[in-house]
N, CA and C atoms as a LAMMPS dump frame, in Angstrom:
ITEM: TIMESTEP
0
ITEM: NUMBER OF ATOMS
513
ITEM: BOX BOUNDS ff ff ff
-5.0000000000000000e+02 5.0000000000000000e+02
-5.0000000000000000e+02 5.0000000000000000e+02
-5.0000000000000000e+02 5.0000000000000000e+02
ITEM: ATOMS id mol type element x y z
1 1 1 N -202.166 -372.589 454.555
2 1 2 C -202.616 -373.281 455.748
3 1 3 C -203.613 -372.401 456.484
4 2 1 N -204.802 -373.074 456.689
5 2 2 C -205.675 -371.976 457.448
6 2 3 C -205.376 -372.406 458.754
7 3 1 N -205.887 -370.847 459.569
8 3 2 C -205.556 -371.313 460.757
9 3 3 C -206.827 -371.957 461.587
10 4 1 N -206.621 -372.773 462.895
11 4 2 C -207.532 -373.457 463.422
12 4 3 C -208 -372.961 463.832
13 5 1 N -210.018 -373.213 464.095
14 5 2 C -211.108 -372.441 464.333
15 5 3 C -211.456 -372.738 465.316
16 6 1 N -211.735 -371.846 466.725
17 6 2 C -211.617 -372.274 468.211
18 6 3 C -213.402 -371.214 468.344
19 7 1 N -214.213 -371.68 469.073
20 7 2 C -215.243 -371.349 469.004
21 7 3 C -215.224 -370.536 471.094
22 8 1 N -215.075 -369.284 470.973
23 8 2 C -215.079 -368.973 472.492
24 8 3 C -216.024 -368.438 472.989
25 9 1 N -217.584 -368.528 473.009
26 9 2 C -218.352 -367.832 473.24
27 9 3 C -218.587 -366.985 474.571
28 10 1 N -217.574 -367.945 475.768
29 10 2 C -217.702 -367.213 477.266
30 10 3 C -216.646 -366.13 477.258
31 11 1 N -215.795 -365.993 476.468
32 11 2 C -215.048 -364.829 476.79
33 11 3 C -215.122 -363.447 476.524
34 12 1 N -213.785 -362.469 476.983
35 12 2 C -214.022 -361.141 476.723
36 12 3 C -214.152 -361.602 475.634
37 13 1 N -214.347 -360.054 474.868
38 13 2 C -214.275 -359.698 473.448
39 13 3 C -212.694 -358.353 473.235
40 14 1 N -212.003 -358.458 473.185
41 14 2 C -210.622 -357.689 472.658
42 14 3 C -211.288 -355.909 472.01
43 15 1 N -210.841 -355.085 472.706
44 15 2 C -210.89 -354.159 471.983
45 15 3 C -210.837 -353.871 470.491
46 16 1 N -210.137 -354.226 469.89
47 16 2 C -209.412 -354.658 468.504
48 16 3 C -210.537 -355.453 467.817
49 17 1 N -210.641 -356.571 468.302
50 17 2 C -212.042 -357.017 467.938
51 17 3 C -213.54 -356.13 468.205
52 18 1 N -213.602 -355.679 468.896
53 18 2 C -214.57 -355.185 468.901
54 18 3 C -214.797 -353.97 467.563
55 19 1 N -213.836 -353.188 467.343
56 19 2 C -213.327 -352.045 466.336
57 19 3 C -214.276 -351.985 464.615
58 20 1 N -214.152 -353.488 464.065
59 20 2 C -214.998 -353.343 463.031
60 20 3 C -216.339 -353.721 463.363
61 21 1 N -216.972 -354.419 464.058
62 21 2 C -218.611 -354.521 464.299
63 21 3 C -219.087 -353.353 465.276
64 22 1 N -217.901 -352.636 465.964
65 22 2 C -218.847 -351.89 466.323
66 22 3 C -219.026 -350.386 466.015
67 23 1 N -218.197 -350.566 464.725
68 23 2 C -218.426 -348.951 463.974
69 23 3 C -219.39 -349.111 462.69
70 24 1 N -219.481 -350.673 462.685
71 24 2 C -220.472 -350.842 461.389
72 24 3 C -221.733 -350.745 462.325
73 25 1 N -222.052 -351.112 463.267
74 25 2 C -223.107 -351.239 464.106
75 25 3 C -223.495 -349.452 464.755
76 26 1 N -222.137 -348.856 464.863
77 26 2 C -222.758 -347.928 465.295
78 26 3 C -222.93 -346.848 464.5
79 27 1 N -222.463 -346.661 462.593
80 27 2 C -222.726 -346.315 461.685
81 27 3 C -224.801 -346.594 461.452
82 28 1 N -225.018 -347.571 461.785
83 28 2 C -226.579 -348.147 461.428
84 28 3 C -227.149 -347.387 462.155
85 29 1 N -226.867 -347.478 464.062
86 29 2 C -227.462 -346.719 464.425
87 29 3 C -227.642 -345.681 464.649
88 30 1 N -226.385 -344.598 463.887
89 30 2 C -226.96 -342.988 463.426
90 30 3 C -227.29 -343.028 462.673
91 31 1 N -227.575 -343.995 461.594
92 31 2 C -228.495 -343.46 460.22
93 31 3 C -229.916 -343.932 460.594
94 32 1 N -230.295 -345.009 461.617
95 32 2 C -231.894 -345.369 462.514
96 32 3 C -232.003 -343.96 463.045
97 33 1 N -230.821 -343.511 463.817
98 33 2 C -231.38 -342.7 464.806
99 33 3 C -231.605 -341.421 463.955
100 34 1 N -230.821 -341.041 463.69
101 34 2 C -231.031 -339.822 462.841
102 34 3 C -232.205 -339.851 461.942
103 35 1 N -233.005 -340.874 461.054
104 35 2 C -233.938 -341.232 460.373
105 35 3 C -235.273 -340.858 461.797
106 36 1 N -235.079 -341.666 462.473
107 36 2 C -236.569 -340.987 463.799
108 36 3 C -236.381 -339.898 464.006
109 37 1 N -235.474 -339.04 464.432
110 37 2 C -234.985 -337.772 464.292
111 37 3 C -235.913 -336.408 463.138
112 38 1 N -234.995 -336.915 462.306
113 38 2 C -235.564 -336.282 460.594
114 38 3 C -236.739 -336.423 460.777
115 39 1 N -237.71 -337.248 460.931
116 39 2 C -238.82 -337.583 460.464
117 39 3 C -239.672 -336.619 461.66
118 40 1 N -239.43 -336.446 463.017
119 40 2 C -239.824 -335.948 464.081
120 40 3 C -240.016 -334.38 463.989
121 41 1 N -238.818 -334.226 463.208
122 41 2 C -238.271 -332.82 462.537
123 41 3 C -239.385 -332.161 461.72
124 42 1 N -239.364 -333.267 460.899
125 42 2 C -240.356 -332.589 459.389
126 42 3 C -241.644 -332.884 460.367
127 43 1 N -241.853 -332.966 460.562
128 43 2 C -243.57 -332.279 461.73
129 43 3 C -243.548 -330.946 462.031
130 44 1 N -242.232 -331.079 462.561
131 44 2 C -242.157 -329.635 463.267
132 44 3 C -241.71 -328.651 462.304
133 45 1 N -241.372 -328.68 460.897
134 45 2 C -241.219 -327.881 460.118
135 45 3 C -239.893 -327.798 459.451
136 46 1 N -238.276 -328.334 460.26
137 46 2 C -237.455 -328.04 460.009
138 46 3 C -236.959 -329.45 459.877
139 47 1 N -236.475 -330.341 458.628
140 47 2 C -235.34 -332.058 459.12
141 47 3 C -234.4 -331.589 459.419
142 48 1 N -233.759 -330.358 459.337
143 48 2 C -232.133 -329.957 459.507
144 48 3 C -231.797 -329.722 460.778
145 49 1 N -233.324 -329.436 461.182
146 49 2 C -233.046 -329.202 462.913
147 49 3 C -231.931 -329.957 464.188
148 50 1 N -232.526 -331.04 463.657
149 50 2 C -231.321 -332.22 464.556
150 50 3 C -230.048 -332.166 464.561
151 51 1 N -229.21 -331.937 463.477
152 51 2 C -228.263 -331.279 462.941
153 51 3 C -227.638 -330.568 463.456
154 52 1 N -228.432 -329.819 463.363
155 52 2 C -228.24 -328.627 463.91
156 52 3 C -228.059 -328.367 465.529
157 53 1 N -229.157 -328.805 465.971
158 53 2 C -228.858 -328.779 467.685
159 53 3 C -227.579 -329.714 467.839
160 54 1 N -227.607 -330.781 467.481
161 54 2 C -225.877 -331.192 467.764
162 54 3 C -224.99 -330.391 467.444
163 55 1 N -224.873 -329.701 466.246
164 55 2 C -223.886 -328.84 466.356
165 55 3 C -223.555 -327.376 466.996
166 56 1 N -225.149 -327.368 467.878
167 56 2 C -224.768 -326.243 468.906
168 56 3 C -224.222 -326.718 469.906
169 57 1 N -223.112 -327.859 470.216
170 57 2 C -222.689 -328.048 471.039
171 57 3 C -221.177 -327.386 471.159
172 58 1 N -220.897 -327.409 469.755
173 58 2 C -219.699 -326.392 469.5
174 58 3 C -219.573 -325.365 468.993
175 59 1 N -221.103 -324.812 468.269
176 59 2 C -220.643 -323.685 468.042
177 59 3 C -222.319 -322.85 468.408
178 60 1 N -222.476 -323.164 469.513
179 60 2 C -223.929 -322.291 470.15
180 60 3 C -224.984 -322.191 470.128
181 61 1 N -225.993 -321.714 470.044
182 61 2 C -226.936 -320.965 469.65
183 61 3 C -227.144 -320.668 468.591
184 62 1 N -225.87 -320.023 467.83
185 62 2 C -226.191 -319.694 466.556
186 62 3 C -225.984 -320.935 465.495
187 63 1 N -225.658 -321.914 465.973
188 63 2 C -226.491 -323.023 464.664
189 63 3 C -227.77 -323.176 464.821
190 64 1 N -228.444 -323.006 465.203
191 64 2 C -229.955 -323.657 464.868
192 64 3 C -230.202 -321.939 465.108
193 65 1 N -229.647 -320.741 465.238
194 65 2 C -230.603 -319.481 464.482
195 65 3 C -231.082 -319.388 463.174
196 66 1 N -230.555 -319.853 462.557
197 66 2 C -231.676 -319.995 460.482
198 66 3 C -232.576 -321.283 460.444
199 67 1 N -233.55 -320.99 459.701
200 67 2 C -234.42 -322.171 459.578
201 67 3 C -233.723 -322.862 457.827
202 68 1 N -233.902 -323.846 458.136
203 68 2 C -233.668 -324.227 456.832
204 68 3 C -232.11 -325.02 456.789
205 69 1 N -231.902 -325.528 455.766
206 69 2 C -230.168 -325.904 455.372
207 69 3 C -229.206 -325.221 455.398
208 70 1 N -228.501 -324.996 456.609
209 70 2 C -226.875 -324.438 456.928
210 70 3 C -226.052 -325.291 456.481
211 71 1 N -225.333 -325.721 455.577
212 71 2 C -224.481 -326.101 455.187
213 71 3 C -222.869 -326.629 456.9
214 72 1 N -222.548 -325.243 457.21
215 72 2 C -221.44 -325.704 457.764
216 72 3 C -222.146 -326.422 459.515
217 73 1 N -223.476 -325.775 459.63
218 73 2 C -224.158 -326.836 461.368
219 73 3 C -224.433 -327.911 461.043
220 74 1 N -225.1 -328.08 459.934
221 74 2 C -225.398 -329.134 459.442
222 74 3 C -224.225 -330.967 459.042
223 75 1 N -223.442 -330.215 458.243
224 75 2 C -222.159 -330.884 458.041
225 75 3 C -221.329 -331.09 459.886
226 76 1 N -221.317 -330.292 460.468
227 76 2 C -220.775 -330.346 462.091
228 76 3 C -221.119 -331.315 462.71
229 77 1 N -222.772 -330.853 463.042
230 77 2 C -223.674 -332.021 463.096
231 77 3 C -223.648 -333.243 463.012
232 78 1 N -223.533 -333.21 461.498
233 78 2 C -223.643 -334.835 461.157
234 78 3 C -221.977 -335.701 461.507
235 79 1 N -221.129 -334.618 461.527
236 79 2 C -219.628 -335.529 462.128
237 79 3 C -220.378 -335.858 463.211
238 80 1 N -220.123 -334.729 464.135
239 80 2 C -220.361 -335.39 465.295
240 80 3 C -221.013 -336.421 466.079
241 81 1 N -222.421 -336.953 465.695
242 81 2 C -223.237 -337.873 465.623
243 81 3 C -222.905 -338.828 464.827
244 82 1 N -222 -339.274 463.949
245 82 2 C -221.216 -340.21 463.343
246 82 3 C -220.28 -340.403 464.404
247 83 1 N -219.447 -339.627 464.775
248 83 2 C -218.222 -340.238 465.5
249 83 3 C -219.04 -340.67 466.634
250 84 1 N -219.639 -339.615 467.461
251 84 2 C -219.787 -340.232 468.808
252 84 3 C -220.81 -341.643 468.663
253 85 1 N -221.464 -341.677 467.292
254 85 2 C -222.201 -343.22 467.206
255 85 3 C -221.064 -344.47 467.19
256 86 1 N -220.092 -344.349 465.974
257 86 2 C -219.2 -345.205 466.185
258 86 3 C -218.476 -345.296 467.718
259 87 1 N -218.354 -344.293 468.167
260 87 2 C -217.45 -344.433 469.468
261 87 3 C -218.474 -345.658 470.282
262 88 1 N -219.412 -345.166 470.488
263 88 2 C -220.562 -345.792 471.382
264 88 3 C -220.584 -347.313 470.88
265 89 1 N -221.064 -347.598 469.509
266 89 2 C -220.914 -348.837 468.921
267 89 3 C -219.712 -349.631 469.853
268 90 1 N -218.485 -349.179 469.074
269 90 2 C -217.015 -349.89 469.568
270 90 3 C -217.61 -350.226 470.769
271 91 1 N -217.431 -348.941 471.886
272 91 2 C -217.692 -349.681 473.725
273 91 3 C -218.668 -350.705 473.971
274 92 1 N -219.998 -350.624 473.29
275 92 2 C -221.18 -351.65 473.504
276 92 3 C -220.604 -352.982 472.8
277 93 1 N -220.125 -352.964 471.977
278 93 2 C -219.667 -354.684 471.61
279 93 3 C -218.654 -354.957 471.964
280 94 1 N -217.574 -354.232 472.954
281 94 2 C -216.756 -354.428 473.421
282 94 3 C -216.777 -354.951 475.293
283 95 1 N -218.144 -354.272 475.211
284 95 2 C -218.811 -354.162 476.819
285 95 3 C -219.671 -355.558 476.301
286 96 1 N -220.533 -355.603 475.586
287 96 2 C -221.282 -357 475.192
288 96 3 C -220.574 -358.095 475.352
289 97 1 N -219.478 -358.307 474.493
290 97 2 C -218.794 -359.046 474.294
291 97 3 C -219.598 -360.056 473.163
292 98 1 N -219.309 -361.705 473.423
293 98 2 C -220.606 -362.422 472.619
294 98 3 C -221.793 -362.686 473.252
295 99 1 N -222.384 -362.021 472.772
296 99 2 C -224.335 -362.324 472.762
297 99 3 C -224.738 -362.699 472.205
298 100 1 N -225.737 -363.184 472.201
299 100 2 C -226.774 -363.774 471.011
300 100 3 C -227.568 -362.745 470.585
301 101 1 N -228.513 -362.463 469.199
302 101 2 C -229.21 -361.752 468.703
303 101 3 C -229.947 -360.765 469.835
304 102 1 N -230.863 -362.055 470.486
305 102 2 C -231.896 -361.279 471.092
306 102 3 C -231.902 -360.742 472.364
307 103 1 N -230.678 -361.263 473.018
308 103 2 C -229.88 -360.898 474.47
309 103 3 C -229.348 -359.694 473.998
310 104 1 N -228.698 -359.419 472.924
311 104 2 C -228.021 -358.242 472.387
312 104 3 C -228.991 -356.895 471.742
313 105 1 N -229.954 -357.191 471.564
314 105 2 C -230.825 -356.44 471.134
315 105 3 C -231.42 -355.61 472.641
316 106 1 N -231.876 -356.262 473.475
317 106 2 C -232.477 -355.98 474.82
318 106 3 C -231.407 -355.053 474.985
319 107 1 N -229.592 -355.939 475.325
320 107 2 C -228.643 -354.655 476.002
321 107 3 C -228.825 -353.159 475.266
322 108 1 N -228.979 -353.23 473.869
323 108 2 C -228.721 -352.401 473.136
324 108 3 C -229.604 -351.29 473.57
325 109 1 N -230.872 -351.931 473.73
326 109 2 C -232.269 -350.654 474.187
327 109 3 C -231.657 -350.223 475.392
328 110 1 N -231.203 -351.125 476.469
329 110 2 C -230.879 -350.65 478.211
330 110 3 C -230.251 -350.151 477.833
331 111 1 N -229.06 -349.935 477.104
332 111 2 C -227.706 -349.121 476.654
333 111 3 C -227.683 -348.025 476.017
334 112 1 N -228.826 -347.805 475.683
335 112 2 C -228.884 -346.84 474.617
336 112 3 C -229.714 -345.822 475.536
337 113 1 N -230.915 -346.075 476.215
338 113 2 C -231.626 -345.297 477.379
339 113 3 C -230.973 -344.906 478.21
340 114 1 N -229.92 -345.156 478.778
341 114 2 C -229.377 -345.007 480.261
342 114 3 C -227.811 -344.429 479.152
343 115 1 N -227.417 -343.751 478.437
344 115 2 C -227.032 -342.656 477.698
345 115 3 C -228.047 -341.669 477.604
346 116 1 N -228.981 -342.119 476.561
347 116 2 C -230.072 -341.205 476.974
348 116 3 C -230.252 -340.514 478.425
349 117 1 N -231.034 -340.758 479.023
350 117 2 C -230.855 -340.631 480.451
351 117 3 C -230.184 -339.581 480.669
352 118 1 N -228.171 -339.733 481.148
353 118 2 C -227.685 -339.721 480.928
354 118 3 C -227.201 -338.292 480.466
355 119 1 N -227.475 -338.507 479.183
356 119 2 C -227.47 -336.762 477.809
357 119 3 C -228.452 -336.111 479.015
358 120 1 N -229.653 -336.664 478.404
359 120 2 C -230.385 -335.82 478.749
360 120 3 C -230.579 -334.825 480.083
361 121 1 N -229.971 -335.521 481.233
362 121 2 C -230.644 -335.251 482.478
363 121 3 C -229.427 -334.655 483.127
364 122 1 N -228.077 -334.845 482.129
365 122 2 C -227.006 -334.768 483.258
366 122 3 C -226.091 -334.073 482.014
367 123 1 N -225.424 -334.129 480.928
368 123 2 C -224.603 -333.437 480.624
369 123 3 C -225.332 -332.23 479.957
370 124 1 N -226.222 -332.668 478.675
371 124 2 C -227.207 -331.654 477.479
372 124 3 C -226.989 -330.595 478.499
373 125 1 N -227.656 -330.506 479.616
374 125 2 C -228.265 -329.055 480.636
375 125 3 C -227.068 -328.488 480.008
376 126 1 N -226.019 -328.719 480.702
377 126 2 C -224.476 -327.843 480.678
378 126 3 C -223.748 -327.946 479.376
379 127 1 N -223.502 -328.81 478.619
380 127 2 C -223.048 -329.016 477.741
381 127 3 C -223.717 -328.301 476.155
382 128 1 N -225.025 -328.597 475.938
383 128 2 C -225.933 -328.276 475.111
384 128 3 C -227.172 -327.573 475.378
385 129 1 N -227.27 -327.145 476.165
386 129 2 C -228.741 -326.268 476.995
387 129 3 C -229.643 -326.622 475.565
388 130 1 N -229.55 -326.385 474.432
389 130 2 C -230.256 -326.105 472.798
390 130 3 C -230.746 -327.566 472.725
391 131 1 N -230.232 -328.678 472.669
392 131 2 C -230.639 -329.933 472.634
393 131 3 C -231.164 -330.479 473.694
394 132 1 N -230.853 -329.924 475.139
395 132 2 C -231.351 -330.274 476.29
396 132 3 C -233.28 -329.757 476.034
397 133 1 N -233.03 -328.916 475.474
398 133 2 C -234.52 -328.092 475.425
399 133 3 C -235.506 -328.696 474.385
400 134 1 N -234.767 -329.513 473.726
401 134 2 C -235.744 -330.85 472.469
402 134 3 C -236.562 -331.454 473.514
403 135 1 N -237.854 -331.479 472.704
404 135 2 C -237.973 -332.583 473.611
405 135 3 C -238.068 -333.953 474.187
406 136 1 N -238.222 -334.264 475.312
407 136 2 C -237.642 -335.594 475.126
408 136 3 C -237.98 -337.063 474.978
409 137 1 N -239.237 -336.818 474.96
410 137 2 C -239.547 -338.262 474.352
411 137 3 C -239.387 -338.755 472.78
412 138 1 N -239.097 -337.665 471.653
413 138 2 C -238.499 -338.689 470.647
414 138 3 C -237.333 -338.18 470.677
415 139 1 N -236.703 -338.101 471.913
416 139 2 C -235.35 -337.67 471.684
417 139 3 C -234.643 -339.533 472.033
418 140 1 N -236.153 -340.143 472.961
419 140 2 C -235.733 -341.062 474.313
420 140 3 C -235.879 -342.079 472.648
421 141 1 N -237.378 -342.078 471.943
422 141 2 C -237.349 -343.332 470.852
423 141 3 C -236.168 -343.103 469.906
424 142 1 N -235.922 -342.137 469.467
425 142 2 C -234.612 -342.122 468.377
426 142 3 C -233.856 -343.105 469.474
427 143 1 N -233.183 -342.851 470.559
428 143 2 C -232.066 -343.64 471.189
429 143 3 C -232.714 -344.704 471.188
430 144 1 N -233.955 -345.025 471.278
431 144 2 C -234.183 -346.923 471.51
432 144 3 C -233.641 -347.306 470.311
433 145 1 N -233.941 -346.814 468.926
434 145 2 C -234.011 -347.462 467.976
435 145 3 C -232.121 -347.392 467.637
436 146 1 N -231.634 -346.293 467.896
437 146 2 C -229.798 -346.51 468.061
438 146 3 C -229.839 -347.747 468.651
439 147 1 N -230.216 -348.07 470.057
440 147 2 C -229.307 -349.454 470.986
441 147 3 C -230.225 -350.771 469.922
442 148 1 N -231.548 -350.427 469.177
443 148 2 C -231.992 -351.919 468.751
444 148 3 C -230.937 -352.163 467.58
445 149 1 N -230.517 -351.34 466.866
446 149 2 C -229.226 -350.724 466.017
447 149 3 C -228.156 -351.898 466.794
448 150 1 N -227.681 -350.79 467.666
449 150 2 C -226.406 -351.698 467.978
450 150 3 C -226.763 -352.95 468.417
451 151 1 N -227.75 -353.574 469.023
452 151 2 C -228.161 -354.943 469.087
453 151 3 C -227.853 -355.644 468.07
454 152 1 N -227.884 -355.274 466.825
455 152 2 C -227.698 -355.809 465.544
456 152 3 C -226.285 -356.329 465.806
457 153 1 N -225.173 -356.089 466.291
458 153 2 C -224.018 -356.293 465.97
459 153 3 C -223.782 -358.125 465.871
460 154 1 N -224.295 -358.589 466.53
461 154 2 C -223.912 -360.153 466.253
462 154 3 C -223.914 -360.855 464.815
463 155 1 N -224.495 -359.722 464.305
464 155 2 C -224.498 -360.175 462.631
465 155 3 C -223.392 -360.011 461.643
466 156 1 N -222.795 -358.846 462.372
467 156 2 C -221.723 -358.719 461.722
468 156 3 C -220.828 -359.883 462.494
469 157 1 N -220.678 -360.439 463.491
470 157 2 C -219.623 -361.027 464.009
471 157 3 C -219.534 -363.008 463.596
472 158 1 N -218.529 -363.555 463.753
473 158 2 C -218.808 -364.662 463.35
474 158 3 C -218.931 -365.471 464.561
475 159 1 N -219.45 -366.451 464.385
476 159 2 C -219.517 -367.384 465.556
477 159 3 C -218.538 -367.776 466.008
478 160 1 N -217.445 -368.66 465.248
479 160 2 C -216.474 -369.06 465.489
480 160 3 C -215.242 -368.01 465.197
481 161 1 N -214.325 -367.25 466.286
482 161 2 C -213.074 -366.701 466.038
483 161 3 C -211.535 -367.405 465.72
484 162 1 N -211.337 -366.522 464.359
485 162 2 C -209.907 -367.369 463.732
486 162 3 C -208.739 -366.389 465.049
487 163 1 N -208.875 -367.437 466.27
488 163 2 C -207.999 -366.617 467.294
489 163 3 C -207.466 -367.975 468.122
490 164 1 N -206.423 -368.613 468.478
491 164 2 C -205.95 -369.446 469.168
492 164 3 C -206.485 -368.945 471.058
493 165 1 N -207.457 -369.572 471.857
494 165 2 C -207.696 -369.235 473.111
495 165 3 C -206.583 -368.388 473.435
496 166 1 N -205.224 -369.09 473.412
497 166 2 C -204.146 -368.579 474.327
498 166 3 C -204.025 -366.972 474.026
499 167 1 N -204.231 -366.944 473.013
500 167 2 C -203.965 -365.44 472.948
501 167 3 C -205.297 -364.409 472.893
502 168 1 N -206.138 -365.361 473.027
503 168 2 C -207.621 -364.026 473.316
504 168 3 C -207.544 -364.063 475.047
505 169 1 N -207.103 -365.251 475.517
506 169 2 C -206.995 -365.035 477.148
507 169 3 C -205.854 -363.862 477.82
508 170 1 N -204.839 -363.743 476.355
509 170 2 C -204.107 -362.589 476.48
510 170 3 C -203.977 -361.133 476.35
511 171 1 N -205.403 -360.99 475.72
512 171 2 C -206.103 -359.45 474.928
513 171 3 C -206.983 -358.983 476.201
């Protein structure tokens, strides 16, 4: 017996629900963001660089002292900018809720800048001084192209939820 298909487009969106579109969504947009990143990088001589400055958030300065492929800043790095992308994903389609494509695309850029912002202006200083010191205008396009990223999420989601109202009015 399938269950009956209730179409809720004005409501929240459930944490829980939110969980798989917005780690697939926010998986896309560290591999966008990180891709403007890399590419910004190899100008400047180093792709590992990016990497790397994220992972001087935990372990200093001395990740981004070698030029070239560090294995363990590098690998740090790239967790970290995975998790905190998925984290971000989850909250934005959870904060979205249902949007449409192109309503969701717009939040995604405002959402993604005003983090930016955000990093940049208010935690990086204290938190990362090393990444605070990138600079920041393709620090600002890598993040547009993360939130046009998470804009994407309506694709993963279906129109209609296999969820009885009564109990999404209960989530």
């Amino acid at each position: 017996m399938n269950p009956a298909r209730v179409s809720i487009p004005n409501e929240p969106i459930s944490l829980r629900e939110s969980a798989l579109p917005g780690t697939f969504s926010g998986l896309i947009g560290a591999v966008s963001m990180a891709a403007v990143a890399i590419v910004f990088a190899m100008s400047q001589g180093d792709p590992w660089r990016p990497m790397k400055l994220v992972a001087a958030t935990a372990l200093g300065g001395e990740a981004t002292a070698g030029p070239g492929f560090q294995f363990g800043p590098v690998l740090l790095g790239l967790l970290i900018h995975l998790a905190l992308s998925m984290a971000l994903g989850i909250f934005f389609v959870w904060l979205g809720g249902y949007l449409g494509p192109g309503a969701a695309a717009a939040w995604g850029i405002i959402f993604s800048l005003s983090i930016w912002v955000i990093m940049q202006f208010g935690l990086l200083p204290v938190v990362n001084p090393w990444l605070a010191a990138a600079p920041p205008i393709p620090f600002a396009l890598a993040h547009a192209v993360f939130g046009l990223s998470l804009g994407m999420y309506p694709h993963f989601m279906k129109e209609e939820v296999e969820a009885p109202a009564i109990r999404r009015k209960a989530a």
